[in-house]
N, C-alpha and C positions, 0 to 999 in steps of 0.2 A: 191122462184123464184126471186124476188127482190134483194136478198144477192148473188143468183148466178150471178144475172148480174152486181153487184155491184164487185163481184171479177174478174169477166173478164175486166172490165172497169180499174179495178186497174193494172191485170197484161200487159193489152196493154198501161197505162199510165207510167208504169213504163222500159217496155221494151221501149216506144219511148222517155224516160228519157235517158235510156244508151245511146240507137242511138245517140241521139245531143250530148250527152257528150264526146262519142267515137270519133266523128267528128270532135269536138274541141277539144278533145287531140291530134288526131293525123295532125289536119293542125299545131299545135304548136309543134310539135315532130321534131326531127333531126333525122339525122341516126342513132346515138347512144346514142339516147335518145328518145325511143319510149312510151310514153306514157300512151297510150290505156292497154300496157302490163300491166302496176302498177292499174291502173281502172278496168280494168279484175280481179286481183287478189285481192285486196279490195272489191269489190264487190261481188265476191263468200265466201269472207273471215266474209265478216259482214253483210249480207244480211241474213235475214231468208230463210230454204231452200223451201218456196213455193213461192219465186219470182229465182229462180232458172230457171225454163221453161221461163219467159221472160230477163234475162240474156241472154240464150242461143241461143233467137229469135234475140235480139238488135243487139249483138255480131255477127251472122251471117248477118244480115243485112248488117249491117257499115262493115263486111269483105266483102261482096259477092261488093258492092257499088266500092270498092276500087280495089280489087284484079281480078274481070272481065274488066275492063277496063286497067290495068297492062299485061293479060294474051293475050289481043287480040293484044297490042299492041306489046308485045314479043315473038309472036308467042307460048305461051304456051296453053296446052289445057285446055275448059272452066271444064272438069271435076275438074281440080286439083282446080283453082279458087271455084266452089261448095263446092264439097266435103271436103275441109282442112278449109272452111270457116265454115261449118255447123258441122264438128267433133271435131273443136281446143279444143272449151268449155268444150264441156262434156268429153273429154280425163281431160284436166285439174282440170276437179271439180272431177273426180274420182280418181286424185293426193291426191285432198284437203281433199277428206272423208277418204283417207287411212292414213290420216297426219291427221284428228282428232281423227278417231279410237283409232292407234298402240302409239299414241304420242298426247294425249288429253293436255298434260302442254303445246307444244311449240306454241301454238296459246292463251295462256292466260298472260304466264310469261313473263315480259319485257326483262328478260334477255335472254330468248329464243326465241323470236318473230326472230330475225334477221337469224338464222339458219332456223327458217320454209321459212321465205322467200326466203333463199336461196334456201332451197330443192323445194320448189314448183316453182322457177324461172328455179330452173335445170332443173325440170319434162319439163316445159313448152314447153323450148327452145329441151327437145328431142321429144317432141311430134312432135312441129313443123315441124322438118330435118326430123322426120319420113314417116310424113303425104307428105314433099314433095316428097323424094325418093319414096313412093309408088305411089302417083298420079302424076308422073313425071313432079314434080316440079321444082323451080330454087334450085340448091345445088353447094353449094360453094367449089372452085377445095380443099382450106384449111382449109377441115372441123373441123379441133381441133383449131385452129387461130380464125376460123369464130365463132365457138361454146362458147369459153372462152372467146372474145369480148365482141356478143351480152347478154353470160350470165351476165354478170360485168354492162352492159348498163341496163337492163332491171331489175337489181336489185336494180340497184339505183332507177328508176320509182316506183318499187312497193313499197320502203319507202317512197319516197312521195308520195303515195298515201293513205297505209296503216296508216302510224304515225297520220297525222294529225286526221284521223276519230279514231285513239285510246285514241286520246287527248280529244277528243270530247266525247266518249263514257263513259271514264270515270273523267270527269270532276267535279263531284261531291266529289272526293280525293284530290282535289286541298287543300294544307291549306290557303294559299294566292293566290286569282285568280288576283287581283289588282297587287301585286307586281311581280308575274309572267308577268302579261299584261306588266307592265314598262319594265323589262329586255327584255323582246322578242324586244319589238319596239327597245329600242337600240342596241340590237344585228340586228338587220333586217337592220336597218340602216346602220351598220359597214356591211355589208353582199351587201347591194346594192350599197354603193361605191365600196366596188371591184370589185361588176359583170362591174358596169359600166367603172372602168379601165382597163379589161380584156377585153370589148367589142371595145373600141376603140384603144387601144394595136395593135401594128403591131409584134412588133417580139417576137421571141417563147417562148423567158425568161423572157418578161414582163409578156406577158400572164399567164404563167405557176408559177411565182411570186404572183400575183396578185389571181390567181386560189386556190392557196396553204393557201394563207394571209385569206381566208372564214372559213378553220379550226378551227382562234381564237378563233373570238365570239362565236363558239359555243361551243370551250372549257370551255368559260369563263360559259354557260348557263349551262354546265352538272355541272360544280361543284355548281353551285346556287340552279337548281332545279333538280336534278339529269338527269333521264331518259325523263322528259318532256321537259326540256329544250336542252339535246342532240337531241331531235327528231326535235323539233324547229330551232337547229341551222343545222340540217341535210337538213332538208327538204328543206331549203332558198335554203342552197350551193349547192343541187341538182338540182332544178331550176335553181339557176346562170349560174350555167357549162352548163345544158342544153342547157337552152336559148340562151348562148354565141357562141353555136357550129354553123359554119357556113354550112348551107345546102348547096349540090352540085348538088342534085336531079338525082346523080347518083347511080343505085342501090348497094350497097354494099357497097360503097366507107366509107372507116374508117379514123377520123383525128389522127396520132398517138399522137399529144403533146394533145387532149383533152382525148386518151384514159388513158393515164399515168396519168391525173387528175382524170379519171374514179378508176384507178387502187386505186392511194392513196384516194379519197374521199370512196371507197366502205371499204379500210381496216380499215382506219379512222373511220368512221361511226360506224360500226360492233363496234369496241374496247370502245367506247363513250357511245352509247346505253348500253353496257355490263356495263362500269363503270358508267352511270347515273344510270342505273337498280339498283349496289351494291347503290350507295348513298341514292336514293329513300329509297331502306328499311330502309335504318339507319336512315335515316329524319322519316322515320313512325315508327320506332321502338322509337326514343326519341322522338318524337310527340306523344304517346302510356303513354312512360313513363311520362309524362311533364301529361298528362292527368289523369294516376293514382296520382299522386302524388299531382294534385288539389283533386282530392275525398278524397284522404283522408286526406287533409287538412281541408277539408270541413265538414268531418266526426269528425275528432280533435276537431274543431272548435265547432261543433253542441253539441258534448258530452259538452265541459268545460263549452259551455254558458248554457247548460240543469243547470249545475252542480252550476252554478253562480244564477240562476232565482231559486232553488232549496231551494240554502242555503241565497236570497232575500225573499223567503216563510216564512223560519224558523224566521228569523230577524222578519219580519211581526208581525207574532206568537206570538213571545217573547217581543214584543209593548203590544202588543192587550192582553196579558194575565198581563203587569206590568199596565196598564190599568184599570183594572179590582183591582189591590187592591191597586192603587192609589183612588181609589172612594172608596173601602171600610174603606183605613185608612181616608179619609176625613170625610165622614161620621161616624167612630167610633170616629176622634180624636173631631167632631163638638158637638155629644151627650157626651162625657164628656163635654167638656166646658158647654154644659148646665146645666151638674151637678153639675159641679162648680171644675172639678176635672182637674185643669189648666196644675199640673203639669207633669199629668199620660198625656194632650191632645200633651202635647209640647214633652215629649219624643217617643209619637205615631208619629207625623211631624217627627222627628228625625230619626224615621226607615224608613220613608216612602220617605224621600229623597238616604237617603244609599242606600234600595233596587232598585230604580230607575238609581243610579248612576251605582248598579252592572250591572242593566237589559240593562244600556245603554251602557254597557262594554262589557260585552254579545253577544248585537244584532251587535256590530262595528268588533269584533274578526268574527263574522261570516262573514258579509256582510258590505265593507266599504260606507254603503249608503252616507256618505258626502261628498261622487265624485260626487254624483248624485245633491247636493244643492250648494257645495263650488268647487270643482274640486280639484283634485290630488296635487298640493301645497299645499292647506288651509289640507286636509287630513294628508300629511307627518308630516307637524308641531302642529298637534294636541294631547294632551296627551292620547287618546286613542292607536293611532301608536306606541307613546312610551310605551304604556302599553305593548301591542303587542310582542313587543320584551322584553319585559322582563325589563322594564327602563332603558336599556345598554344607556349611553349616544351617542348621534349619532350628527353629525356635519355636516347639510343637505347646500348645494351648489344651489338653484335654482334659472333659469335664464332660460327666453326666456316667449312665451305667452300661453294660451292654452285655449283663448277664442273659436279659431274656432276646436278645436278637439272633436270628439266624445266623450262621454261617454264609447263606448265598448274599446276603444284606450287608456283611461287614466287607466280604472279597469283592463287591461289585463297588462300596465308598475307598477302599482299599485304590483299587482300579483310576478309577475316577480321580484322586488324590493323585496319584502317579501320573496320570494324563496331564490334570490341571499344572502339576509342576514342569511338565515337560513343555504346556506351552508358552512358561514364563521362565525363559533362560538368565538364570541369575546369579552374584556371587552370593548371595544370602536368601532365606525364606522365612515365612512367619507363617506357620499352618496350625490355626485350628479348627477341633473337632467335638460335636458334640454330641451324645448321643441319648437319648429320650424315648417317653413312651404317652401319648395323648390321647384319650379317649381308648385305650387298649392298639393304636396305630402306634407299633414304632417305629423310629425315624434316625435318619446320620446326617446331622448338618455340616457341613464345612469351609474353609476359606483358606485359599493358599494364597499368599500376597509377598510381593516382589519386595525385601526387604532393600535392596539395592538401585540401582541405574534403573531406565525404564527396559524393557526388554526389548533384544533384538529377536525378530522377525527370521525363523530359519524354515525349510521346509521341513527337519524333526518335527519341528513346533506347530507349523500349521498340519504335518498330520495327525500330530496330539490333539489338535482341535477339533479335527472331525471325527476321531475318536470319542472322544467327549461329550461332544455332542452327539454320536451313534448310540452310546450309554444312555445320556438324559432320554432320549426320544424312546428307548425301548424299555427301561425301567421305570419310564413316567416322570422322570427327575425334574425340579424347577434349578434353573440353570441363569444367574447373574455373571456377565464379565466385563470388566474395564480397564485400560492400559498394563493396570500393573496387577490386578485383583482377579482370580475367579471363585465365585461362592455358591454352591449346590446342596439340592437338600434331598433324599432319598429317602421312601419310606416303605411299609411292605403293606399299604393298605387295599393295594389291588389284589392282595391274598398270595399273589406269585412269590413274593421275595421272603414272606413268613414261611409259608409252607414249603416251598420250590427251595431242594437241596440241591448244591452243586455237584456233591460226593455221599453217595450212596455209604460208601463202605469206609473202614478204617485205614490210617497210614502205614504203608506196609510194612515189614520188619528192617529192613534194610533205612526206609526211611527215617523210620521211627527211633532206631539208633545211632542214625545221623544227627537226628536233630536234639537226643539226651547229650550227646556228646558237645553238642554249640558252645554250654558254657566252658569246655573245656580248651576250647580250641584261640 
């Protein structure tokens, strides 16, 4: 009982919503810019269909208010005043249900929205000349002059009325709502100095100048934000025109030089909306792609550093097991010396340094953990690196700081460095590095260059290369190569490589005294 009365409450709340709205449409309306028409059609157009029946109450209302006092005073009979007031609507809504049925896209598609509104402006205005001719109403002596006028007049209302509540509706597609917000305001600005030079404008070429000059801005808004921004710059210049048209409060009376703005603002519009529509998709179809193309960077990304913590495990492992017989050579080379077997104890120290030295060559080929103590300089020039490569002498260039750079940022140029040299097989290299900070982005530039012959072409090398290129593409990298040269630059402006740590936690102990021990070794 409660819920029904709660619904009756809603549909009389919302029928004596239209009323006021209707009222203040049409005392701000011209002749050829009736307003209520575009509110009429909005409203049936995006209202659920159970406030329908209070549409058709409002609407009649706000007509019968208007149209009985029109009728008395022009001797017209109160039937036609009734009856066209309390029939418009639902002639019209049974326009709009044959226009969702047969044609369910042209009320969803931006590109098609403007053609429903035509067709449902066409219906309207035959409904109207219908309903007058039968309840001998006023009919105009040039009914096809009168027809194709008010059609053109009342289509532009129903865009501003429609666009804005589509913008509204789906606002949640915006990708920039802030920098949409800024262009509108400046286009609205450029839009109401020319209403306001058209309004004070005496003659017909300033006017009609000035009427014309509304088109830009919203030129300028369709190609910014496609179809949102053509509706925005439609909807002002529609307003403009309107509001500028000077009432005569004579019935029928048409201004030609504002219907010739009518004419060009209605084919204008249409052609706008239709090319903001085309741009929109293309903004969300590379907005789509700009999106894929983060995931799977991000998936890039997730696999290498799996692949990095992986083979940081293994390094681990390979501590913590040379570990393991650094105690036992201590303790077997300590019980010989007890025995007095000095010089079995000393060639036991002897293996027990070598094997350390291999373990700690080892764990560095897998995992360069001395980025993580020294950083990417101290690494390059360590003879571990030149192990790496095979002792090719190399003639390293380093310059700039990389106090304030990540971890995951040095081990990924680290990387990358290693690839590039592996896909230039040479007796000599020239690699430099440099490292930076611009604008708060910092960055590792570098160049490995084949200090020798040109390179030979091995499958190592070419799988170096689609490594490399695996890097560049998921870290964002810009990536130069030629015969002898590769030159890459890294940076962590996508926020991943600043923030995005490879290694949560510290090097374990076994590690750790592995790698105090390096310079001993």
């Amino acid at each position: 009982m409660g819920q029904g009365f709660r619904r009756v409450g809603q549909a009389i709340a919302v029928a004596g919503l239209y009323y006021l709205a209707y009222r203040f449409a049409w005392f701000h309306s011209a002749d050829q810019f009736f307003l209520p028409a575009g509110l009429r059609v909005a409203s049936l157009l995006f209202l659920p269909y159970r406030y329908w029946p209070s549409i058709f109450i409002g609407d009649a209302a706000a007509m019968i208010s208007l149209r009985v006092p029109f009728a008395e005073e022009h001797d017209l009979p109160l039937t036609w005043a009734y009856g066209s007031a309390l029939a418009f609507s639902p002639l019209l809504a049974g326009g709009l249900i044959a226009l969702r049925r047969y044609w369910p896209t042209g009320v969803e598609d931006e590109r098609l929205i403007p053609f429903a509104l035509l067709a449902i402006t066409v219906w309207g205005v035959i409904a109207n000349i219908s309903l007058n001719a039968v309840l001998s109403g006023p009919v105009e002596a040039a009914l096809a002059s009168y027809f194709y006028k008010v059609s053109a007049g009342q289509y532009l209302t129903s865009l501003v009325a429609v666009l804005p509540m589509l913008i509204w509706l789906r606002r949640s597609q915006v990708a920039n709502p802030a920098r949409l917000a800024r262009d509108a305001a400046i286009g609205l600005a450029l839009l109401l100095g020319a209403y306001l030079g058209a309004r004070w404008s005496d003659a017909t070429w300033q006017r009609l100048t000035l009427l014309g000059l509304m088109v830009v801005p919203t030129l300028a808004l369709t190609v910014l934000h496609g179809w949102r921004g053509a509706a925005i710059g439609i909807v002002a210049a529609n307003l403009s025109l309107g509001l500028s048209i000077p009432s005569t409060g004579l019935p029928g009376n048409r201004d030609l030089a504002v219907f010739v703005a009518q004419q060009t603002l209605a084919v204008m519009g249409t052609f706008l909306l239709l090319v903001g529509a085309t741009i929109s998709k293309e903004h969300e179809r590379a907005r789509r792609l700009r999106t894929l193309t983060h995931e799977q960077r991000l998936l890039a990304r997730a696999d290498h550093l799996s692949q990095e913590r992986s083979l940081r495990d293994q390094a681990e492992s390979l501590a913590a097991a040379q570990q393991q017989r650094n105690e036992w050579f201590r303790e077997t080379a300590q019980r010989l010396k007890d025995e007095g077997h000095y010089e079995l104890a000393m060639e036991l120290n002897a293996q027990s340094v070598a094997s350390t030295r291999i373990a700690y060559q080892q764990a560095s080929d897998l995992y360069p953990f001395q980025i993580e103590m020294r950083g990417l300089f101290s690494t390059l020039r360590s003879p571990q690196f030149s192990a790496r490569i095979g002792c090719v002498p190399v003639s390293l260039g380093l310059t700039g700081s990389l106090d304030s750079h990540s971890v995951t940022l040095q081990l990924v140029a680290y990387r990358c460095i290693c690839h590039a040299l592996d896909t230039l097989p040479a007796e000599s290299y020239k690699v430099s590095v440099k490292a930076g900070s611009t604008n708060g982005t910092r960055w590792i530039a570098a160049t490995v260059l084949n200090a020798g012959e040109k390179a030979i072409r091995t499958k190592e090398s070419r799988m170096a290369e689609v490594q490399l290129d695996a890097k560049m593409r998921a870290y964002a990298g810009k990536l130069k190569r030629s015969a002898r040269k590769r030159s890459f630059m890294l940076s962590d402006d996508d926020q991943f490589l600043r923030r995005g740590t490879t290694i949560q936690d510290g090097l374990s102990l076994p590690l750790t005294s592995l790698t105090m021990k390096s310079s001993e070794l």
